[in-house]
TORKOL-4160 file (C-alpha; in steps of 0.2 Angstrom, whole numbers, padded with zeros to 4 digits, m for minus):
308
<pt num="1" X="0000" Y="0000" Z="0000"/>
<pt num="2" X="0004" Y="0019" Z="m0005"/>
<pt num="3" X="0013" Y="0028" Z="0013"/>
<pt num="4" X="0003" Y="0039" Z="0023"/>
<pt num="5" X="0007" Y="0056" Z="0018"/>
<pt num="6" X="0006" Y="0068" Z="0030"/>
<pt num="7" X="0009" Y="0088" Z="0027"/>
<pt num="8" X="0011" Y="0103" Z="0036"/>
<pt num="9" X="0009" Y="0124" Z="0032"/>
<pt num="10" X="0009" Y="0136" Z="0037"/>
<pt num="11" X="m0005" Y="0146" Z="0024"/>
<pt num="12" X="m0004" Y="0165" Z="0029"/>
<pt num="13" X="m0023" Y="0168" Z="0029"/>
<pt num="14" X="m0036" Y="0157" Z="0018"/>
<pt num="15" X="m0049" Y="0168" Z="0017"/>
<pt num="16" X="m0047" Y="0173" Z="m0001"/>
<pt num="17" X="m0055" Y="0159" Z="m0011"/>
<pt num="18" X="m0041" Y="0158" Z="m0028"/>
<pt num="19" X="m0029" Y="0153" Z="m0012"/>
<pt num="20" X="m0038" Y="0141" Z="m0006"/>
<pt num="21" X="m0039" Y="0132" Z="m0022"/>
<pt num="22" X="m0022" Y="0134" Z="m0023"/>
<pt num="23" X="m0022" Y="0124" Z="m0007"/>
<pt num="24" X="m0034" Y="0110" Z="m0013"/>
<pt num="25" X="m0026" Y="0109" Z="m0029"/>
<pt num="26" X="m0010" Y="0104" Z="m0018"/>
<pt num="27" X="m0016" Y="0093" Z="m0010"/>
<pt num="28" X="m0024" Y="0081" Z="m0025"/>
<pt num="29" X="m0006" Y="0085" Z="m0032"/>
<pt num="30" X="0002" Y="0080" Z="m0016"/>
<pt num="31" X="m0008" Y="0064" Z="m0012"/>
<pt num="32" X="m0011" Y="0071" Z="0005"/>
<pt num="33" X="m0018" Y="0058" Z="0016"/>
<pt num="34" X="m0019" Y="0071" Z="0034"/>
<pt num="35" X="m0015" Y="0090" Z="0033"/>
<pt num="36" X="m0010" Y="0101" Z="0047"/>
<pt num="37" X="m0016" Y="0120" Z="0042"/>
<pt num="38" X="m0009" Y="0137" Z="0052"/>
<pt num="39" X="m0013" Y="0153" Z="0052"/>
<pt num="40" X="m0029" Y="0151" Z="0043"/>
<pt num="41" X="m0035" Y="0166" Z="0048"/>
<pt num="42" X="m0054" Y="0159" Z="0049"/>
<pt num="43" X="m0063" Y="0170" Z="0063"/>
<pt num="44" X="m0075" Y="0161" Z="0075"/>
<pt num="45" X="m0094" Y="0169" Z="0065"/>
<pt num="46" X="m0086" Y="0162" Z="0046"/>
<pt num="47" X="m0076" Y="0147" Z="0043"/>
<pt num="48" X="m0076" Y="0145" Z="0023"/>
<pt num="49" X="m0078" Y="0131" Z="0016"/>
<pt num="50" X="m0067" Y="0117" Z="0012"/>
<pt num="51" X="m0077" Y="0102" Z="0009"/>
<pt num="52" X="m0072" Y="0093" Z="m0007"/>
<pt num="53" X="m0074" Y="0076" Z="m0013"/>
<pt num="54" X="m0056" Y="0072" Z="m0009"/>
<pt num="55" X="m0057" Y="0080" Z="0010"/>
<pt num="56" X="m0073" Y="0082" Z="0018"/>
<pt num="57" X="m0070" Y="0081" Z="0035"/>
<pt num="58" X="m0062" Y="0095" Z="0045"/>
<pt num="59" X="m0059" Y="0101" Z="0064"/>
<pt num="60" X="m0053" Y="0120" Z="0064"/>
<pt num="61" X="m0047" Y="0132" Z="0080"/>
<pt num="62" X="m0051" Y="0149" Z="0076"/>
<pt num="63" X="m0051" Y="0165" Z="0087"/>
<pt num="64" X="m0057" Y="0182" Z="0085"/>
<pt num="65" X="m0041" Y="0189" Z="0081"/>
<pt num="66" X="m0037" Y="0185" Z="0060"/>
<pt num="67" X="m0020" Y="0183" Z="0064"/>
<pt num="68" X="m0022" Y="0166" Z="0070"/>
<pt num="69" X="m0031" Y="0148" Z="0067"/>
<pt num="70" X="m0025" Y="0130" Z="0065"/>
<pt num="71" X="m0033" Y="0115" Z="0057"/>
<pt num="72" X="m0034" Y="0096" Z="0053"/>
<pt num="73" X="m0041" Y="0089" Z="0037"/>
<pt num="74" X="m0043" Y="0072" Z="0032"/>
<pt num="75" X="m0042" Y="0063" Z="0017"/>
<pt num="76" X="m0062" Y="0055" Z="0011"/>
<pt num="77" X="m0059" Y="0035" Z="0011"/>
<pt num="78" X="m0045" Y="0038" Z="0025"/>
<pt num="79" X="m0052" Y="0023" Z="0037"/>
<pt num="80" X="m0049" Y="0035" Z="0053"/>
<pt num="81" X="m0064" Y="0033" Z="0067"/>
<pt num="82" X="m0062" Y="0051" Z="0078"/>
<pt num="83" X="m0066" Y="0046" Z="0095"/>
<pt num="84" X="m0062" Y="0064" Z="0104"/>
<pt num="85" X="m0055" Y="0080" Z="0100"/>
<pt num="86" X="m0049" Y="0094" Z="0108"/>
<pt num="87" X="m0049" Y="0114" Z="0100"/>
<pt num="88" X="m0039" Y="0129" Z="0110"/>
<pt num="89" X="m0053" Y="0143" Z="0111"/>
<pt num="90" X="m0037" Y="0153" Z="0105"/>
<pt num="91" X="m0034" Y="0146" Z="0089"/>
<pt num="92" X="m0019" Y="0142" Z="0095"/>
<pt num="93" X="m0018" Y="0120" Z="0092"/>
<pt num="94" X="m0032" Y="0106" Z="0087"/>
<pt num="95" X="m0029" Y="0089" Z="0093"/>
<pt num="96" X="m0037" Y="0073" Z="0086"/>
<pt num="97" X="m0040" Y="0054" Z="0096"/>
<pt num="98" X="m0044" Y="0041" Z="0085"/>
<pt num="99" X="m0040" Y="0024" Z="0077"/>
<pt num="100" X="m0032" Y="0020" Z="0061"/>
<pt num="101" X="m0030" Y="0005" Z="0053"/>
<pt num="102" X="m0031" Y="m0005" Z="0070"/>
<pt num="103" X="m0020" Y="0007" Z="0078"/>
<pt num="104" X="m0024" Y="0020" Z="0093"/>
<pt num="105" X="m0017" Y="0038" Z="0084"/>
<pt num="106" X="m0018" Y="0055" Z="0091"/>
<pt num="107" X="m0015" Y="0071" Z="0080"/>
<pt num="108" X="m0008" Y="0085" Z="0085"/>
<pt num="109" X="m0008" Y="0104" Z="0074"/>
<pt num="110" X="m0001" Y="0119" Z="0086"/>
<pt num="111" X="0004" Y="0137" Z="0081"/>
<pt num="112" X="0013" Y="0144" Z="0093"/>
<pt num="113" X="0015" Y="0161" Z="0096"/>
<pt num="114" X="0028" Y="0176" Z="0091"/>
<pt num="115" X="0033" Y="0178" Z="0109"/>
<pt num="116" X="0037" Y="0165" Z="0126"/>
<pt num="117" X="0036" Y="0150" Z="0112"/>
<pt num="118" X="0048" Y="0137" Z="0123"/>
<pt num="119" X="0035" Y="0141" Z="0138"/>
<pt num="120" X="0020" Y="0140" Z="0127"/>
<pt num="121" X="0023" Y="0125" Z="0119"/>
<pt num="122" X="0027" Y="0115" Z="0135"/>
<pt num="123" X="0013" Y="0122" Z="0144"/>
<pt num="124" X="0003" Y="0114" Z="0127"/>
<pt num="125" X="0013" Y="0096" Z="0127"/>
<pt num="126" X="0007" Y="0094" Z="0145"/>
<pt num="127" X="m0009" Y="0098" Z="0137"/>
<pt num="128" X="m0005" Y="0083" Z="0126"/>
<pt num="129" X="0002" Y="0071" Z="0136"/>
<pt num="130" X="m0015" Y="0069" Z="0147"/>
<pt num="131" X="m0025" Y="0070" Z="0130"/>
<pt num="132" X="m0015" Y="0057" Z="0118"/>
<pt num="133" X="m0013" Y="0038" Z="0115"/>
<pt num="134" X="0000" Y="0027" Z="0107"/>
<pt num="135" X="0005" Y="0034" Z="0090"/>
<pt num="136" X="0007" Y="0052" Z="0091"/>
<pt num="137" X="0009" Y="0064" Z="0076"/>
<pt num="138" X="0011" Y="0081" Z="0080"/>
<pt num="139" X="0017" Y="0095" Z="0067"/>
<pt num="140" X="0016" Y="0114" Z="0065"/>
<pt num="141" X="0022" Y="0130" Z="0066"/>
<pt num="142" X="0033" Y="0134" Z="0080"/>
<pt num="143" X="0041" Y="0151" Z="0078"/>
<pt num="144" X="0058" Y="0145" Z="0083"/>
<pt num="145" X="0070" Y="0133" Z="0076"/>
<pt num="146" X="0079" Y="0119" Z="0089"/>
<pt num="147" X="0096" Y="0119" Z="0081"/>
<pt num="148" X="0102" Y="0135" Z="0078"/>
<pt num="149" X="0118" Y="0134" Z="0067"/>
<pt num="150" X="0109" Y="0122" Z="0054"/>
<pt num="151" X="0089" Y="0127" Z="0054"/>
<pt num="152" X="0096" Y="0147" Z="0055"/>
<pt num="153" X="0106" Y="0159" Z="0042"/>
<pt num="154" X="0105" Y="0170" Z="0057"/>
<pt num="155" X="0123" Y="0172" Z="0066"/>
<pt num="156" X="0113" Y="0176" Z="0082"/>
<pt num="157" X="0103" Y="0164" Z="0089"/>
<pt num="158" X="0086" Y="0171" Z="0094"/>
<pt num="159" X="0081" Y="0160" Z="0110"/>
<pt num="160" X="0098" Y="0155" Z="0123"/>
<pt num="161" X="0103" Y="0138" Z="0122"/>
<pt num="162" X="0094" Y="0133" Z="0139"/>
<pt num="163" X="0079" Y="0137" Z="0133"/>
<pt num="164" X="0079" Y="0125" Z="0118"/>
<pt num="165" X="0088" Y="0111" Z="0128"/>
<pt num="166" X="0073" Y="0114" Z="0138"/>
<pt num="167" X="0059" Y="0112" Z="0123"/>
<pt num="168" X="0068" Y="0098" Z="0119"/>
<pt num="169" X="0068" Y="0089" Z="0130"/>
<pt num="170" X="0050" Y="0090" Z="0132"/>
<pt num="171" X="0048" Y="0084" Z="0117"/>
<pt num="172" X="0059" Y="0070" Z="0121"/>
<pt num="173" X="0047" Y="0065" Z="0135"/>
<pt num="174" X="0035" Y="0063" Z="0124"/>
<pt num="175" X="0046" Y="0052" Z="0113"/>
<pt num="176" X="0042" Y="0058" Z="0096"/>
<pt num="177" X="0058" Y="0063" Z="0082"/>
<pt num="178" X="0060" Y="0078" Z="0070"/>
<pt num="179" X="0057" Y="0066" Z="0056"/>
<pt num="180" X="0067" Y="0077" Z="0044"/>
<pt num="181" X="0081" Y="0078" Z="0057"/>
<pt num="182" X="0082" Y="0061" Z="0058"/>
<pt num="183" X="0085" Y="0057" Z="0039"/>
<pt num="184" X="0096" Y="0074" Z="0038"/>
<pt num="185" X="0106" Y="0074" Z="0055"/>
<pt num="186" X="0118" Y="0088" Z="0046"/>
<pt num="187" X="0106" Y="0095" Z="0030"/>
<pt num="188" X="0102" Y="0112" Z="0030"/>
<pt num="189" X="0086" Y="0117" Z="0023"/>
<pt num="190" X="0072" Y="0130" Z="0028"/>
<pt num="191" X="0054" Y="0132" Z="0029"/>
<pt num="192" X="0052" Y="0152" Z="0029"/>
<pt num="193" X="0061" Y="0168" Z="0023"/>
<pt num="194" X="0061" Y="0183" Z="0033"/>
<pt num="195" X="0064" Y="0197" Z="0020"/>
<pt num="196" X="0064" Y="0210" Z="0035"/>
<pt num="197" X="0078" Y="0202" Z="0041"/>
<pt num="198" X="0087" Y="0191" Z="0026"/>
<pt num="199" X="0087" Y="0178" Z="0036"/>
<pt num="200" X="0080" Y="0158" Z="0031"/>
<pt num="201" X="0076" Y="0147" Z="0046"/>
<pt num="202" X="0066" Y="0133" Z="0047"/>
<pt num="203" X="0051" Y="0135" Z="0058"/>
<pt num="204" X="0038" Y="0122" Z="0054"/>
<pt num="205" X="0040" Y="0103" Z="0058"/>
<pt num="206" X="0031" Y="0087" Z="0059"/>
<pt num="207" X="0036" Y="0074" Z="0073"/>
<pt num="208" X="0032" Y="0056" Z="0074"/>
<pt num="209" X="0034" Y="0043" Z="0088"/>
<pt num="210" X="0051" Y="0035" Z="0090"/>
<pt num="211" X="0044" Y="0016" Z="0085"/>
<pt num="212" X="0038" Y="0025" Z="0069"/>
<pt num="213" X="0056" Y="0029" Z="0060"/>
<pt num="214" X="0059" Y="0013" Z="0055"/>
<pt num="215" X="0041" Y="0016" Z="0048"/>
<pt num="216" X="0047" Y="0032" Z="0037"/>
<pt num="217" X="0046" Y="0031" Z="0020"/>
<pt num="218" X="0051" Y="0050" Z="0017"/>
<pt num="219" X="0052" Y="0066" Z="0024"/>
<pt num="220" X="0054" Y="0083" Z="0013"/>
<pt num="221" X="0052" Y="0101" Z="0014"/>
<pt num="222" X="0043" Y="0110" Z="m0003"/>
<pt num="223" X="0045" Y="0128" Z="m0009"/>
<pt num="224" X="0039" Y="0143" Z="m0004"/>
<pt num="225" X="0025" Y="0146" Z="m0016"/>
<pt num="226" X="0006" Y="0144" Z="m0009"/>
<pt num="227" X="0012" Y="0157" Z="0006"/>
<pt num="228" X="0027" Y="0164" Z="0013"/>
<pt num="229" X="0032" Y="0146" Z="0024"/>
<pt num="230" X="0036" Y="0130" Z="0015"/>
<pt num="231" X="0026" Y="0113" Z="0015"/>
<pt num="232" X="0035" Y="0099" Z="0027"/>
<pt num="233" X="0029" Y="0084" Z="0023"/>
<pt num="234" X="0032" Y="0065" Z="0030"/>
<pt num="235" X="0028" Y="0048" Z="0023"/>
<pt num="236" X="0029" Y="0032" Z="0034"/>
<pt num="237" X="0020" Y="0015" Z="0029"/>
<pt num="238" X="0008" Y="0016" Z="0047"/>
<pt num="239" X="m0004" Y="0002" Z="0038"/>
<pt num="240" X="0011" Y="m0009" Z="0042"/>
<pt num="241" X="0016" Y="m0006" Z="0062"/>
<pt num="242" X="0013" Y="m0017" Z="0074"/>
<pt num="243" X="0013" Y="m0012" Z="0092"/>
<pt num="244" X="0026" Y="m0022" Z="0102"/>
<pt num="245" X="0024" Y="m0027" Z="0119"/>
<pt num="246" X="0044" Y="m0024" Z="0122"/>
<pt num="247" X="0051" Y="m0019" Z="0141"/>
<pt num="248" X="0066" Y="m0007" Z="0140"/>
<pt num="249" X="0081" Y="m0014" Z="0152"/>
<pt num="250" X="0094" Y="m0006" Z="0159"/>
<pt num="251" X="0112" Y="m0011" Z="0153"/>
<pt num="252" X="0122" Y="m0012" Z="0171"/>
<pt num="253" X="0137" Y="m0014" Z="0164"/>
<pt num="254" X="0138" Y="0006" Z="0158"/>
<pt num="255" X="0137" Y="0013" Z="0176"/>
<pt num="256" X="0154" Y="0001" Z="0179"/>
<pt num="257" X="0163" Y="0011" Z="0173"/>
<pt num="258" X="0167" Y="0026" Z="0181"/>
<pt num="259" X="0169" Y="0039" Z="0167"/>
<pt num="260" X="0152" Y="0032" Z="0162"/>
<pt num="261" X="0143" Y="0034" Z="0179"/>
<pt num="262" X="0151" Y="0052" Z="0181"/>
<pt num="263" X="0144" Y="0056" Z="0162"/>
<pt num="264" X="0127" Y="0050" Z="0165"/>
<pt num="265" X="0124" Y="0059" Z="0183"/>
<pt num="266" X="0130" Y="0076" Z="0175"/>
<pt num="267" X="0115" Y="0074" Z="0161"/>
<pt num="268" X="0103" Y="0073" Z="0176"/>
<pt num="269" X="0112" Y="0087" Z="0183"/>
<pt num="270" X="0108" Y="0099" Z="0171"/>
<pt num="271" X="0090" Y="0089" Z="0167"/>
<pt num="272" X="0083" Y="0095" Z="0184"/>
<pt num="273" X="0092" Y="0111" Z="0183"/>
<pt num="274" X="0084" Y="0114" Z="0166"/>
<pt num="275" X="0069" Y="0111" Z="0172"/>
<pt num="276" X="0066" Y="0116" Z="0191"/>
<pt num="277" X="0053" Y="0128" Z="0185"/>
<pt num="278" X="0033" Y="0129" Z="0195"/>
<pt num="279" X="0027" Y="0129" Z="0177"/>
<pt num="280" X="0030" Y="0110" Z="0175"/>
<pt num="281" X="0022" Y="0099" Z="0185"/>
<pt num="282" X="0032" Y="0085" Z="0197"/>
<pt num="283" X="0024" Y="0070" Z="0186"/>
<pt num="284" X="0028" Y="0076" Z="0170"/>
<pt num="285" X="0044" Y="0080" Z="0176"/>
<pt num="286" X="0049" Y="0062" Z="0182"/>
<pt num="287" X="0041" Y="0056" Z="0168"/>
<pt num="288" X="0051" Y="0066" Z="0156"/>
<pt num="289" X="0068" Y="0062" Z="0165"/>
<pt num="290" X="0066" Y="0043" Z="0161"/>
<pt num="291" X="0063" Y="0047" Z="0143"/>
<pt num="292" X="0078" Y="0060" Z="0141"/>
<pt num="293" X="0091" Y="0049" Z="0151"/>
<pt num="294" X="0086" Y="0031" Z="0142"/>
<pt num="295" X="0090" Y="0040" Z="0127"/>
<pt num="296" X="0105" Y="0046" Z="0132"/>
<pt num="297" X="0109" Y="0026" Z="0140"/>
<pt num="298" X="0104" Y="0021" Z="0123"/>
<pt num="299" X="0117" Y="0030" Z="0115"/>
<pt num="300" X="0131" Y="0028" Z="0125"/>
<pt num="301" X="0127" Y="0010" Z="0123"/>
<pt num="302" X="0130" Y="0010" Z="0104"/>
<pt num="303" X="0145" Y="0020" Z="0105"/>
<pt num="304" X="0150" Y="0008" Z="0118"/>
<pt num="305" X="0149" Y="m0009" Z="0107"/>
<pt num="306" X="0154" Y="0002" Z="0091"/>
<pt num="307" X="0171" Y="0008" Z="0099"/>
<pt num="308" X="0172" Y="m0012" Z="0106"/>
């Protein structure tokens, strides 16, 4: 079977209707199974419409304010059964519960803000992490880029490095990947052009659970044409995973070794340092420790038996 084709952008307004064919248009070119929409621009009293034969089923944020709204649409024929949703007041995020092709999946769409994004966007993955199940995709616009000398032309960094270590890692709590990242550790690509500045950074991402990767088929990042950000896109093959019973162990033999131990209790050092903040809740902090510091086990690990 074809991959799930997943794509993200970041439209700069839809309420002219020659742009919004230009998005439908798109997404028949495309193949687009799911699409994660930002900045629509719909205001609460007049959402458009979008209903074609190809995608006729929609859940939108919007807000007073045109400068904002995000939403999800999904493919006619796609055999997803919505179970719940949840829509920020704001226009701010969408998230979708469901099942798909016998799997638990949730969906999630956020636009952060301009300003306070690391803050914003953890206060909504703790949002998330009491809404999702299983398979989580979450993609969007988040007004920041999470590694600075490759996503940025810039020469100064916009947010200080703690700050991103600190969305980072809750991300990595969450246990999703940059899927683009992940099959371009050192590319250098953008999704938006700042011409006030004459700077390209990328700003827009889709993540997909860690079990998933070995699921991905592609991941790619368009050209700036329908607005002034880029269309990311991911495939993955998801009417093919199986969800594994599989206990994670701890290798004993790494704490052993001295220079190992030592390694290991500085990273949760600085975790709890990072993130001693009232604006995280004790839970979601343990929780996010054990995700952050099994990754960091299972890395030393390989570099272990590749240096053996």
């Amino acid at each position: 079977m074809d991959p799930l084709k997943i794509l993200s952008i970041n439209v700069n307004g839809l309420n002219v209707p020659q742009k919004r064919s230009r998005v439908l248009q798109m997404l028949r070119t495309e193949r687009v199974d799911l699409l994660f929409l930002q900045e629509s621009h719909f205001r609460h009293t007049r959402v458009p419409a979008l209903f074609t034969k190809n995608f006729s089923t929609w859940v939108h944020s919007t807000h007073l304010l045109a400068s904002r709204g995000v939403s999800i649409g999904i493919r006619s024929g796609l055999p997803l059964q919505i179970h719940s949703q949840s829509v920020d007041p704001s226009g701010r995020f969408v998230f979708i519960k469901g099942s798909l092709y016998g799997n638990w999946v949730t969906l999630a769409n956020i636009y952060a803000p301009n300003h306070n994004q690391v803050n914003w966007i953890v206060g909504t993955l703790q949002n998330l992490h009491s809404f999702r199940e299983r398979i989580l995709i979450l993609g969007g616009d988040f007004n920041l880029v999470l590694d600075h000398p490759l996503d940025s032309t810039s020469t100064l960094p916009r947010h200080s490095a703690p700050q991103v270590r600190r969305l980072r890692s809750a991300l990595a709590a969450h246990q999703v990947s940059d899927v683009w990242r992940v099959l371009n550790p050192k590319g250098k690509d953008y999704t938006f052009y700042s011409a006030f500045h004459g700077i390209y950074q990328r700003l827009d991402y889709l993540f997909v659970s860690n079990h998933l990767l070995e699921r991905v088929k592609s991941a790619s990042i368009g050209l700036i044409t329908v607005s002034d950000h880029a269309p990311t896109s991911v495939g993955l093959h998801l009417q093919e995973t199986i969800l594994r019973s599989w206990t994670w162990r701890l290798n004993e033999t790494l704490l052993e070794n001295d220079l190992h131990r030592s390694q290991i209790e500085n990273k949760l050092t600085m975790f709890f340092e990072l993130n001693n903040n009232s604006q995280i809740s004790t839970p979601i902090r343990w929780e996010a420790h054990k995700a952050y510091i099994r990754g960091e086990l299972f890395a030393l690990g390989t570099w272990v038996r590749r240096r053996r």
